[in-house]
C-alpha angles and dihedrals in degrees: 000000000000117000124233133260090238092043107117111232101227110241125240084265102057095040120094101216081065096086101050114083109220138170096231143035090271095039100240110160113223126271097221099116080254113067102026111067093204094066097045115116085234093063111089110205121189119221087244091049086054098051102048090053093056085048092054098043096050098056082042083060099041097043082054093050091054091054092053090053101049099262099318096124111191094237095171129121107263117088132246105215117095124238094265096049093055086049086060106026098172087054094052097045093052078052104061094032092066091038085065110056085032090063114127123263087263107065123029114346083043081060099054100027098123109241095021113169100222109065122239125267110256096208083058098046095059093045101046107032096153097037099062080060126120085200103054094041094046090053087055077052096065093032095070099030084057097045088053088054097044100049092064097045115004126079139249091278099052097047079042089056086049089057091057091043091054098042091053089054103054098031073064088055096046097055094049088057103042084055092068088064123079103260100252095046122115099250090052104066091036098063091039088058098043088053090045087054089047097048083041089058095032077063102041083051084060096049082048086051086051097046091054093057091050087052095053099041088048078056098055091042088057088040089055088039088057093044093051090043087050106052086043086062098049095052088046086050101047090047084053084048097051090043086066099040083052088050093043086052092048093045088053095058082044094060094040090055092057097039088057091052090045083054094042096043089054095049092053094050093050095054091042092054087050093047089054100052103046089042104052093039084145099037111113114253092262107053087046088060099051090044092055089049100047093058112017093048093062094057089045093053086050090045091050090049090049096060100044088050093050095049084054104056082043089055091045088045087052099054098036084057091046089050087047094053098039087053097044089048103029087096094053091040091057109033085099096060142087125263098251095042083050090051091044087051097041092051090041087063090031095058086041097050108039099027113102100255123156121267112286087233096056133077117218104213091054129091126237116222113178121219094298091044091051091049093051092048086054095051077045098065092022083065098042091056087056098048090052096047081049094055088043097049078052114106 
C-alpha cells in the first residue's frame, strides 16, 4: 500500500521505535554472547520459555508479512523463521518485535497516527482491530525496551513476567484478527490455534513460575531443617561437653585426695621408721627389723596405692578435659570440609567417646589389687630381697 501525499511522516519523537537504542536501522541487537544479552551464557532460558518465544515470534513475522502483502497473511503451515532464528528463539523475537513498531509511515504506523490525512483501509480495519492500536503497539514498545533491561539484571521471574505480558498481548492480536475472517476459512482457524498455543504456553510459564517458587521455598524449608539440625546439635554437643568438664572436675579432686594421702602416708612411714630406731637401740637386729615391717609396710602399701590411684583419676581428668575441648571446637574444626570427611570426623569421636573402652588411666594387662593386695605384693618382693641377700651371704 502506497501512502498518500497528504499523509504526515511521525517524527522521532512520536515513533515508538524512538525510544529503543539499537546497532542497526531495525534495531536488532547483535547475536555475539556480548551484546545481546539472550545469547549470553548468564542468561538461563527454559524449554517453555523458549517455545513460546519462537511462537511468538512466528505469528509477530507472519502478521508483518501480511502487512506487507496487503492483508494476505501466509497462514500455512511452514514456518517463516529461518533456521538461525529457531535456533535462538528469544533473539529473534526481540527482532521482529521491534520490526514491527519500526515499520515506515506507509505501511503500518501511516495506518494508526491520530489525525492522519489518508483514511484507513477498510479491508484492513476489519481484519486487524487491535493492530491499528497505539496502545497495543506501545505496549510491544515497552515490552522490548524492558526485556532488554531485565535480562541483564533482573531474574528468571521477571523475564518470566515479560513473557506473560508479551503473550496477552498478542493472543489479543491474534483474535482480532482472526475475527475479520469467516469463521471456517483457513486463516481462521489458523490464527485461532496459534493464539490458543500461545495462551497454552503462556499457562504452562505460569505452572513453571510457580514451580520455581516451590523450589525456592523447598530450599529455604531444608536451609531452616539444617539450621535447626545444626543448632540441635551444638547444644547436644555443648551438654556432652560440660558432662566431661563436670567429670574432669570430679576426677581432679579425686587425684589431689589421693596425692595428699601419698604425701601423708609417707610422711607417717618415715616417722615411724624414725620412732623405731631410736627407740629399740638395744633391741637385737632381728627384732628391729620386724618391728620396722610390722608397722612401716603397711603406710607404704597405702602410699603405693595412693599413687596409683591418683595417677588414675589424673589420667581420667586428662581425657574427660580433651573430650570436652574436641566437642566444644569439632564444628569449627570441620566446617571446611567436605560432607563426607565431616561425617568420617563426627563418627571417629563418636565411636572414641561413647564406645565401651577401658579407663584411660588403666592398663588393661595389669592387674588391680586393691589396699590389702598392695600390701601382700609388697611382703612378696620384700621377701624375695631377703631370700636373695640370704643366698648370696651362703659359702
Amino acid at each position: 500500500m502506497a501512502a498518500s501525499e497528504g499523509e504526515r511522516t511521525p517524527s522521532n519523537g512520536d515513533h515508538p521505535s524512538s525510544r529503543v537504542t539499537s546497532k542497526d536501522e531495525t534495531g536488532i541487537v547483535g547475536e555475539n554472547g556480548t551484546d545481546d544479552p539472550f545469547t549470553s551464557p548468564q542468561y538461563d532460558t527454559s524449554p517453555r520459555r523458549l517455545q513460546m518465544a519462537s511462537a511468538i515470534a512466528e505469528s509477530l513475522l507472519r502478521i508483518e508479512r501480511g502487512l506487507d502483502n496487503n492483508r494476505n497473511f501466509p497462514w500455512h503451515a511452514e514456518p517463516l523463521l529461518t533456521f538461525e532464528e529457531q535456533e535462538h528463539p528469544i533473539p529473534a523475537l526481540l527482532k521482529h518485535a521491534k520490526q514491527m513498531f519500526a515499520r515506515p509511515d506507509t505501511t503500518l504506523w501511516g495506518l494508526i497516527r491520530p489525525g492522519s490525512a489518508r483514511p484507513m483501509d477498510a479491508r484492513i480495519e476489519v481484519a486487524i482491530p487491535m493492530l491499528v492500536s497505539v496502545k497495543m503497539l506501545d505496549r510491544l514498545d515497552r515490552w522490548c525496551a524492558s526485556t532488554e533491561k531485565k535480562s541483564l539484571a533482573g531474574g528468571r521471574d521477571e523475564i518470566t513476567d515479560e513473557f506473560m505480558q508479551l503473550a496477552l498481548a498478542l493472543d489479543s492480536i491474534l483474535l482480532s484478527v482472526a475475527r475479520g475472517f469467516p469463521p471456517r476459512t483457513n486463516e481462521f482457524r489458523s490464527l485461532t490455534f496459534r493464539a490458543e498455543e500461545i495462551r497454552l504456553l503462556a499457562r504452562s510459564l505460569m505452572v513453571e513460575k510457580d514451580e520455581s517458587a516451590l523450589s525456592q521455598a523447598s530450599v529455604r524449608v531444608d536451609s531452616i531443617v539444617a539450621h535447626v539440625e545444626e543448632a540441635a546439635g551444638t547444644v547436644a554437643a555443648g551438654e556432652v561437653a560440660a558432662h566431661y568438664l563436670m567429670e574432669a572436675k570430679t576426677e581432679r579432686n579425686r587425684y589431689t585426695l589421693w596425692v595428699a594421702i601419698l604425701f601423708v602416708c609417707s610422711g607417717a612411714a618415715v616417722a615411724l621408721s624414725w620412732f623405731i630406731v631410736s627407740r629399740s637401740s638395744a633391741a637385737p637386729g632381728t627384732a628391729q627389723e620386724a618391728a620396722r615391717l610390722a608397722l612401716v609396710v603397711p603406710v607404704l602399701g597405702l602410699a603405693a596405692y595412693a599413687a596409683r590411684e591418683s595417677a588414675h583419676h589424673r589420667g581420667n581428668e586428662t581425657a574427660a578435659r580433651t573430650a570436652a575441648v574436641q566437642l566444644r571446637t569439632i564444628r569449627a574444626f570441620t566446617d571446611s570440609m567436605d560432607a563426607e570427611s565431616r561425617k568420617d570426623v563426627m563418627r571417629a569421636l563418636g565411636l572414641r567417646l561413647f564406645a565401651s573402652l577401658p579407663d584411660v588411666g588403666k592398663k588393661v594387662d595389669e592387674p588391680s589389687y586393691g589396699v590389702t593386695g598392695e600390701l601382700v605384693q609388697i611382703v612378696k618382693s620384700l621377701a624375695n630381697h631377703d631370700g636373695k641377700l640370704a643366698e648370696k651371704k651362703q659359702p
